[in-house]
N, C-alpha and C positions, 0 to 999 in steps of 0.2 A: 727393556723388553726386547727379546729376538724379534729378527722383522719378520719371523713367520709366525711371531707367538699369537694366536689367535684368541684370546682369553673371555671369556664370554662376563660381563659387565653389567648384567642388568640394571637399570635404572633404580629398581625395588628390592634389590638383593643386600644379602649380606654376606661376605666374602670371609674364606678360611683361609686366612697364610699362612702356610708352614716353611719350615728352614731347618737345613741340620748341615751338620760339619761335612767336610769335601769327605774325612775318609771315618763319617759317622762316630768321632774319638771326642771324648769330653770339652767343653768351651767353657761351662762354669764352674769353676771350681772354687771362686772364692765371689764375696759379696761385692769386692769390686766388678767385679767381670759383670755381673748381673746390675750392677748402677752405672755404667757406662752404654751398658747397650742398649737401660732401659730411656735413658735420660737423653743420648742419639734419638731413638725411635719417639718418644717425646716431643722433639725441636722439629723433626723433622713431617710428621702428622700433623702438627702444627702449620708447620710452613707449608706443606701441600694441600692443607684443607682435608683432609680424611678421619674423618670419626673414627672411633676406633671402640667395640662394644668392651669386651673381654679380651685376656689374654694369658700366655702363662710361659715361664720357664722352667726347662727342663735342664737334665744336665749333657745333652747331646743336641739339644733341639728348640728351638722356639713354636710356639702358635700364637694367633691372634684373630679374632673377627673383626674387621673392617668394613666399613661404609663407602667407599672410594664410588663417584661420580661415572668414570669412565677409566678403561685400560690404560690411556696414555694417565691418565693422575697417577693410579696405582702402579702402574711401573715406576714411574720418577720416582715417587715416595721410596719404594722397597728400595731400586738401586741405591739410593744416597747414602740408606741408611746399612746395604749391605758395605760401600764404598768407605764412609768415614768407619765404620765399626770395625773391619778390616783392619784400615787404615790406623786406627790405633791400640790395636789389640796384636796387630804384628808387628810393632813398634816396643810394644810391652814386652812380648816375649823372646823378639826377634829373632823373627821368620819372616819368608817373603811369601808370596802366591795368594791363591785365592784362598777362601777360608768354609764357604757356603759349597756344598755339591751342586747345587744349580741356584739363580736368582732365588727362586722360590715356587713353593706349590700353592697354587688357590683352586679355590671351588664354591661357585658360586648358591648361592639357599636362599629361596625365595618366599615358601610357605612360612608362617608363622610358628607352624611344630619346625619347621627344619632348620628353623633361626634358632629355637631354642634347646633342638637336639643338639646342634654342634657348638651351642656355648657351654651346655651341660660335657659334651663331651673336652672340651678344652681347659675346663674350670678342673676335669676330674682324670684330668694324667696325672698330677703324683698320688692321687688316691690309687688308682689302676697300676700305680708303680710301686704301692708300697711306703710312701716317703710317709703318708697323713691316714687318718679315719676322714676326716671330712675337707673339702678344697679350703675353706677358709681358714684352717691351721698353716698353710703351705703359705710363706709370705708371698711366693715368687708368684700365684695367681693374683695377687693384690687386690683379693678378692673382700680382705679385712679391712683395706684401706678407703672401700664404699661408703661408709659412714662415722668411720676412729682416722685419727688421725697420728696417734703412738699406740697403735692395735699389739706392739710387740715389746714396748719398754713406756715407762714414766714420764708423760709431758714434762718437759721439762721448763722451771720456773728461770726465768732469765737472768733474773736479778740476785739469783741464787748460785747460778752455772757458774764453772771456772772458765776462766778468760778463754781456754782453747776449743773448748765447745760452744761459747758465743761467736768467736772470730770464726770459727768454720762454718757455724749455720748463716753467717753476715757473708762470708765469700761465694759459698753455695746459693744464696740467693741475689748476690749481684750477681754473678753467672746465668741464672734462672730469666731476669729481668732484662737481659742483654741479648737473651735467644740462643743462647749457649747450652751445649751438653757440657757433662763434665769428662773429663778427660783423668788417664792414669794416674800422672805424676800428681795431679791435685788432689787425688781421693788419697793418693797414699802419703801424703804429706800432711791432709788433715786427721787421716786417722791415727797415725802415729804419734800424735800428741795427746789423743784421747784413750780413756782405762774403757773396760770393757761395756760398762754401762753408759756410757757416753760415747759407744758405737753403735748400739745399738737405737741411739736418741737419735742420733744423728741419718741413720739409715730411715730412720720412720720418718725423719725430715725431709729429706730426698726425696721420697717414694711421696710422700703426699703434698710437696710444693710442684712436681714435676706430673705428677697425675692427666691421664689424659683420657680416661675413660668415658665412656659418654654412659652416668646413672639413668636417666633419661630414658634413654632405649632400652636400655634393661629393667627396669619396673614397668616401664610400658609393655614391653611382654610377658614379664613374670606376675605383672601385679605390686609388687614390692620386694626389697632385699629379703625381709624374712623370707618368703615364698619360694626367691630365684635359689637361695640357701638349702630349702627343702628341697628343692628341685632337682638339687646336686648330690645331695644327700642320698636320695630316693628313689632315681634314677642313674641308667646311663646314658650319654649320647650315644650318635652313631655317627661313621668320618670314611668314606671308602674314596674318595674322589679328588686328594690331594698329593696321593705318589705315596704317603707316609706308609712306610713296611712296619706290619704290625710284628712287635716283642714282646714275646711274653713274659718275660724275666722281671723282676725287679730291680728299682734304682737302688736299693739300700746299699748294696756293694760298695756303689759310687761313694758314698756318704763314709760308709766309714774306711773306702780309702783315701777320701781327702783329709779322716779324721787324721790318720797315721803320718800323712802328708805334713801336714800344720804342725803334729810335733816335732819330726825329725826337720822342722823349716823348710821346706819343699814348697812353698806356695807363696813365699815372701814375694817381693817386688823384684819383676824380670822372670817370675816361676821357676827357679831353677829345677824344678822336676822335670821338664823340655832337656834340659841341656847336660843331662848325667853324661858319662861317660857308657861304653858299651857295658864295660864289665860290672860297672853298679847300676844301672839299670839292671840288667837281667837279676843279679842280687836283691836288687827292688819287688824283679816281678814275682819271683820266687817267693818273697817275705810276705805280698800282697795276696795271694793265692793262698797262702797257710795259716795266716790270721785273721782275713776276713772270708767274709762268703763269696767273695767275687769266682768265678769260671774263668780261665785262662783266656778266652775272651773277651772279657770283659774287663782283665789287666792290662790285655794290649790295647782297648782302647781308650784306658786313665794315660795310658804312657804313651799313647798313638807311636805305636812300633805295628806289622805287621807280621802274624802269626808265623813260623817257620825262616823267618829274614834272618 
């Protein structure tokens, strides 16, 4: 935290943090990106002692409601997790600098509707972006992972599994037990040996050995899952007090230019979508603009290039 940041912390509040990329350009583009930052923010909640109600990612953006004691908790926490996350996500791609536009935005909510309008509002950004009809389709709210545990593929029977899908879910959980995130090279190392159904097992594994949500607080406001589920459904929130510039565009663009991405191998390990050359980037962006719905805007920021450069 800035030593001028004066962040208001109430005792009884419930805190909205938001984050987006320094120059607002895609961060998710593949499942790893999204189990590396979840499973950081994880360890690190953890270790600072912060609850943590809801949360959701985006593909420019994080949110989250947080329970954090006091400013000085809540900044440690954010930093560490802005710091290691960084830290191995520009290692990935390799790049160096910052990677967040500032620490991050909060806002604090104290009333009971205000607790529940800004969950409601955070559960239902990719409904509001187009991705889903309802948040709990969206794995990345992990909103399905409240009460399933393979909400998105087959529990899988152990004794039945091929040896690379046992070994990785035994690695991932010595990892888990040790107080570790996971890291690149290990997510891409286990997935590699696995067919498409046994990424999918595996993802659901992650997501619900590393789960850090506090059910608790959320039935206690909504009454229970079905309800909080209705809630989302049924409603919208409301969010003016965290810096987040509102867009009204749709995410799908995004989706189906990382589809295009995945085939032509664009998003393998090291992203080489980062590191095209000038003249097939532009090629790129051109192709991306005529085949899907994305806005020319919205190409330069799959490709994070700057419009007119």
């Amino acid at each position: 935290m800035m030593k001028n940041d004066k962040r208001r912390v109430p005792s009884d509040s419930f805190q909205h943090i938001f984050k987006i990329t320094a120059d607002s350009g895609v961060l998710f583009y593949r499942t790893v990106d999204h189990l590396v930052y979840y499973t950081i923010e994880s360890v690190m909640c953890r270790r600072y002692k912060v609850p943590v109600v809801v949360g959701c990612h985006m593909f420019t953006h994080t949110h989250k409601v947080a329970v954090p004691l006091d400013p000085a908790q809540m900044a440690a926490c954010e930093s560490n997790i802005n710091i290691a996350f960084t830290r191995e996500y520009n290692k990935e791609v390799g790049r160096t600098g910052r990677l967040f536009k500032r620490p991050y935005g909060s806002a604090p909510k104290r009333s009971d509707r205000d607790k529940r309008s800004v969950m409601i509002y955070v559960l239902n950004n990719p409904v509001e972006k187009k991705l889903c009809t309802s948040a709990i389709q969206d794995r990345w709210t992990f909103l399905a992972y409240f009460e399933r545990e393979y909400p998105f593929s087959e529990r899988p029977v152990l004794r039945r599994c091929r040896w690379a899908l046992r070994n990785a879910m035994t690695e991932v959980e010595m990892e888990f037990k040790c107080g570790r995130y996971l890291k690149y090279a290990m997510l891409h190392r286990l997935f590699a040996g696995l067919n498409p159904t046994e990424r999918e097992q595996l993802t659901d594994y992650i997501i619900q050995l590393y789960f850090y949500f506090d059910r608790d607080a959320c039935y206690q406001l909504f009454g229970s899952l079905e309800k909080m589920i209705q809630a989302t459904d049924y409603s919208v929130g409301k969010e003016f007090d965290v810096g987040e510039v509102f867009e009204s565009f749709s995410d799908t663009p995004f989706r189906e230019m990382c589809q295009i991405a995945t085939k032509y191998r664009l998003l393998e390990p090291g992203l080489p979508l980062l590191h095209l050359p000038v003249n097939r980037q532009r090629s790129l962006a051109l192709y991306l603009h005529q085949h899907t719905s994305a806005t020319e805007t919205l190409v330069a920021r799959f490709l994070h290039y700057q419009l007119g450069a």
